[in-house]
N, C-alpha and C positions, 0 to 999 in steps of 0.2 A: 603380794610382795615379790617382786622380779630377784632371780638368783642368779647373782655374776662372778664367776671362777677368776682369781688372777693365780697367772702362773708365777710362779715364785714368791717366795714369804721371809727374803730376807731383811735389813737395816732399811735398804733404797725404796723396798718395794712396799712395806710398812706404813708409808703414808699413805700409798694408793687404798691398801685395805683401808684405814682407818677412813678416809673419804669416802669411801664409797659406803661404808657400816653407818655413817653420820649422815649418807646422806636418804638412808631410809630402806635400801637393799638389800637383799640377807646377802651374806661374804662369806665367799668359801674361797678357802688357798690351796695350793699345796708345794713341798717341796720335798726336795732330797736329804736334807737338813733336820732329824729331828727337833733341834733345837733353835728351829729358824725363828729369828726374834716377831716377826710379823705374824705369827698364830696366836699368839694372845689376843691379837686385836678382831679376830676374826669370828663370824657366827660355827662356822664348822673348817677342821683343817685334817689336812693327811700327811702321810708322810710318801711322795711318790715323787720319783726320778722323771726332772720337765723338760730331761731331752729325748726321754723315750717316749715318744707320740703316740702309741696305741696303748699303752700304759696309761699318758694321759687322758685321752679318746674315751679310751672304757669308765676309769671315774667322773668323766664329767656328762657320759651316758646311764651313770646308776644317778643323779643330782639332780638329771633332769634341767638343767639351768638353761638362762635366758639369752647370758651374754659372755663372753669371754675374752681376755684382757692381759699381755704382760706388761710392764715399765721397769725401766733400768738395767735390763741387760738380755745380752744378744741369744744367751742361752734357750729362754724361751717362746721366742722368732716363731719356731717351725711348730712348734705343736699346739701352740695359739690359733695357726693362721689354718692348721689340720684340724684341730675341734671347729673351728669356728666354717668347714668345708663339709665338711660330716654332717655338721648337724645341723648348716644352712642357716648359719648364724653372722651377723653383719662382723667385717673382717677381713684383714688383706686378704690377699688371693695367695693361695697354697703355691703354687709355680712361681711367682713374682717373691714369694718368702724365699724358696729354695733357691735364687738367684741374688736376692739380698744380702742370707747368709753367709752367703763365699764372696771374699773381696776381691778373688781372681775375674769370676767372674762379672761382679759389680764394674771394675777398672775398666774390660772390654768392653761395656755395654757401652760407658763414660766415652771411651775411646772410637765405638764406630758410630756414634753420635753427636762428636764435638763438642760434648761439654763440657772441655777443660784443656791445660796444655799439656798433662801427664801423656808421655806416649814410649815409655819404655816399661815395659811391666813382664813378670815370668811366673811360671805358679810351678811349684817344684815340688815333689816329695822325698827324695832321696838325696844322699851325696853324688850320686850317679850322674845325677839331673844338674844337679848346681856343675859341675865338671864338663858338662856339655856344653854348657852357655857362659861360661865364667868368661871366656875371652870375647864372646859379644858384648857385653854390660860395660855399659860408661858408667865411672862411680864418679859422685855417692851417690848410694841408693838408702831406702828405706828399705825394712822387713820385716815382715810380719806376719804371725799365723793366720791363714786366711780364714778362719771364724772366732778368732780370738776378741777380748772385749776388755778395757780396761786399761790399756796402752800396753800388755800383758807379753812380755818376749816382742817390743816393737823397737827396734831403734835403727841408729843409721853406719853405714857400711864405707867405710872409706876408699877399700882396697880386697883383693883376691884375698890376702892372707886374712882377713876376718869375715870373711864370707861366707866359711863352712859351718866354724861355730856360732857363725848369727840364725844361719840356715835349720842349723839341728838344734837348735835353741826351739827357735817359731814351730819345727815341726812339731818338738817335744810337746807343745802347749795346745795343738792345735786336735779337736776329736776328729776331725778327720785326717791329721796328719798331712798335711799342705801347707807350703809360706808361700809367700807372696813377697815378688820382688819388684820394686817400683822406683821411677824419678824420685831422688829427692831435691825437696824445693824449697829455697831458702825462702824464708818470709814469716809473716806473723803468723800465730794461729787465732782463728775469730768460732764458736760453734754460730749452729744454725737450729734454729728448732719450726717446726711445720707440723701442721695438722691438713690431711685433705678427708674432707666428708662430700658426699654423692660426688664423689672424682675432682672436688676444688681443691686444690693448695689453695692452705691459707699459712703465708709464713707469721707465724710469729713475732718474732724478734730472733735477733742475730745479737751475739755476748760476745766480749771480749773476752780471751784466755789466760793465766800465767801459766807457764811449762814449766818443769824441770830443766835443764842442760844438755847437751850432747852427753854420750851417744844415745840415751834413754828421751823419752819424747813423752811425759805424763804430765798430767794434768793437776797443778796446784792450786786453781779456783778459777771462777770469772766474776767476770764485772758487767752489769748494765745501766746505764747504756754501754754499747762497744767502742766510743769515743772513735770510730772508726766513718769515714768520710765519701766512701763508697758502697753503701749498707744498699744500697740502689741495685746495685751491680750483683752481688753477692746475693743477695732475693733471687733476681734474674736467673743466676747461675743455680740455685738450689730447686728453681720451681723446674730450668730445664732438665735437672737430672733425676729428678721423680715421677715428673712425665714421661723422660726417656726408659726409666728401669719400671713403668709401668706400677707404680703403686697407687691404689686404688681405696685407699683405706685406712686410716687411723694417725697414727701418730710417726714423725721424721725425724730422726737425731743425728744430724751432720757436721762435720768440722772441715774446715776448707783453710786453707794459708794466702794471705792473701801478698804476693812480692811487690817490692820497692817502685816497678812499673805498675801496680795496682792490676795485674792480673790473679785471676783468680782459680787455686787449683784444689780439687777436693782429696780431703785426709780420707774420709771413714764418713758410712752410713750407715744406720741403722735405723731399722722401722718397727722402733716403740720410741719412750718417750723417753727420754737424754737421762742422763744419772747425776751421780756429784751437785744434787737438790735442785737440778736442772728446772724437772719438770714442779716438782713439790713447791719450789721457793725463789728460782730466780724469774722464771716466767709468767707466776702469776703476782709477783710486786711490780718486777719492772714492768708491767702491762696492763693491771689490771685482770688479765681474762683469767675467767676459774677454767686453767686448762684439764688439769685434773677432773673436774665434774666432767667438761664436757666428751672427754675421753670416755668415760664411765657410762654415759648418757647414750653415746652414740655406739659402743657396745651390746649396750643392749634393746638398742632400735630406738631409745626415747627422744623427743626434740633437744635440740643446741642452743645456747648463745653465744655465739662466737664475735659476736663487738668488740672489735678493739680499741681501747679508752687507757691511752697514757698516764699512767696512776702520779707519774713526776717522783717517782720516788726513786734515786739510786740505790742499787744493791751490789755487795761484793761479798765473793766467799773467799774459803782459804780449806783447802785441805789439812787436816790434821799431820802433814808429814812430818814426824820428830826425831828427837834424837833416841837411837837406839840404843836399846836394854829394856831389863827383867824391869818392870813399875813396881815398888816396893811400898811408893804412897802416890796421895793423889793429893792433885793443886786443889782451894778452895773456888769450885767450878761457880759457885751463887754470888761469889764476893767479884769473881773474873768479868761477870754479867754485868756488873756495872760501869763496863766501859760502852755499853748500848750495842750488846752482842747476843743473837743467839748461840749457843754450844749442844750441838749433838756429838755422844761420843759413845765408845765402846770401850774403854777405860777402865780396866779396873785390877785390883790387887792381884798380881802374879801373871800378868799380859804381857807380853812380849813382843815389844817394839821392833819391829825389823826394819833394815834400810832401805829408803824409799825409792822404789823402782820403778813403782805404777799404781794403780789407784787400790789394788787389793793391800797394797802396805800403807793405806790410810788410816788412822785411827778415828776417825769423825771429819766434824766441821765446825767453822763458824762463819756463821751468818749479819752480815753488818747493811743497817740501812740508815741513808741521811741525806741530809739534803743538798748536799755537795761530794761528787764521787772523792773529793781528796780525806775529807773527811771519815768519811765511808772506809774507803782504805786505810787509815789511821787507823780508825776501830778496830777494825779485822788482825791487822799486824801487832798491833799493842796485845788484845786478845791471847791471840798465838802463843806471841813470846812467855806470855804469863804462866801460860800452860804449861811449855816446855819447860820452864824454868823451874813452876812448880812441881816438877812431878818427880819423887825420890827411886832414883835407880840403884840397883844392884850392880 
């Protein structure tokens, strides 16, 4: 039996164990989180911090394992792509991680590359910094911690006067202490999700988005198909910018905007597999492909089936974003399923609803499939509302 590590053992990453325990592998996690809900589901788990790399190195040199693996956030990037360097184990490449992590960097590669029309960008760590360049910058811009994950301290800048505190916002959030300041560009947002094994992009599918509002820029679900008319394009642009930032290895989570002229400009990458049930549930309905397995497979050196076979089934999520307060009761979640809805949630007596900023103020999901995307979205939003509605606040 092959032993494959994933880094991180929270809510998102919870399915990846449980796939992988199911699909015959012994599962080992670990996280920083004593109480990270994805250890139950696992053969063996720890409790170790998954941004300190030789930390992690060392336990997965006592485990001896086969393969190693993060999904659903940026955090465990670099000491993924570091075990899997160390021990010569299939896996992005260590220097293409360290260049993914920073989106200062990522922008620049984008930029002396042409693959996109973003061409104003700053990477700052101090008030000092933002004072030097404040009179070069044509607003608005975006900002944002340049290894931040989540839409987390991201929003958009109109003017000098809220420049600073958007600045020391991003740095606040960011472990390395760096924002990132970029074009903002009006237009839709679409993700993108990719898989490349022996050096192929293979995109997946591309989803459509709903955001939050101005000035915050989160993520409140998607839909697949992306009902979007230029998916052609949008391919193109996503296989150019993985080839150009050299990734060689696994799994791609990109969001791009795509403007009214149908050009196409990229938000954020990351190289594991997408969050907000990305990888779990919107890409293996609306496709067919068991992306998950094959993630898990090619981890740990096994053969793939990467066949792509239109399953026809529309899917849409919805973030749990609600109305905040203390939760004093809960809505009847079994009776809410009968509108032909999945519900994952973190719900429960004495949780505290905050306001929704970004994807860490999410309280779960729901999961709607049918055979008509309006339909689909009906489910999803009836759902919802159910929830909010039923839940007794303090």
């Amino acid at each position: 039996m092959k032993k494959i590590l994933i880094i991180g053992a929270g809510f998102l990453q919870s399915f990846v164990i449980k796939k992988a325990k199911d699909m015959g592998y012994h599962t080992i996690t670990i996280d920083k989180n004593p109480n990270s809900s994805g250890f139950e589901y696992a053969d063996e788990y720890d409790v170790v911090d998954i941004v300190d790399q030789e930390a992690c190195l060392k336990y997965a040199l006592s485990k001896n394992i086969d393969g190693v693996i993060t999904a659903a956030t940026d955090y465990g990037v670099l000491s993924t792509a570091y075990i899997a360097q160390q021990m010569n184990l299939p896996g992005l490449d260590y220097e293409v991680a360290k260049v993914i992590k920073n989106k200062f960097m990522v922008r620049r590669v984008l930029f002396e590359n042409n693959v996109d029309d973003v061409s104003q960008y700053y990477e700052v760590s101090d008030i000092g910094a933002v004072n030097e360049i404040s009179e070069k910058i044509v607003f608005p811009v975006m900002i944002k911690p340049c290894d931040g994950s989540g839409s987390k301290a991201a929003r958009r800048v109109n003017s000098t006067l809220e420049l600073k505190s958007a600045c020391e916002e991003a740095i606040k959030s960011s472990i390395i202490g760096k924002a990132l300041i970029e074009d903002f560009i009006e237009g839709k947002e679409y993700g993108v999700e990719s898989f490349v094994y022996n050096g192929q992009v293979h995109v997946l599918g591309v989803m459509g988005k709903y955001m939050t509002n101005p000035p915050y820029y989160a993520e409140l679900g998607h839909c697949m198909p992306s009902q979007l008319g230029i998916e052609d394009k949008v391919k193109e642009v996503a296989i150019k910018a993985i080839n150009a930032l050299g990734i060689n290895s696994g799994a791609v989570n990109m969001d791009v905007l795509v403007t009214n002229d149908n050009r196409v400009c990229i938000v954020d990458v990351g190289a594991r597999m997408g969050g907000n049930l990305i990888g779990s549930h919107i890409i293996p309905i609306g496709t067919g492909i068991d992306y998950m397995g094959n993630l898990i497979r090619a981890a740990v050196g096994d053969p793939i089936e990467l066949k792509i076979q239109n399953s026809g089934r529309n899917v849409i999520t919805r973030l749990l974003a609600l109305k905040p307060g203390k939760v004093m009761g809960l809505p009847d979640f079994e009776e809410i399923k009968n509108c032909h809805v999945d519900i994952y949630h973190h719900l429960k007596i004495g949780s505290v609803i905050r306001e929704y900023h970004n994807n860490l103020d999410g309280c779960g999901y729901v999961v709607s499939v049918a055979k008509e995307i309006d339909e689909a979205v009906n489910q999803a939003e009836d759902a919802k509302k159910l929830i909010d509605i039923g839940i007794i606040r303090e």
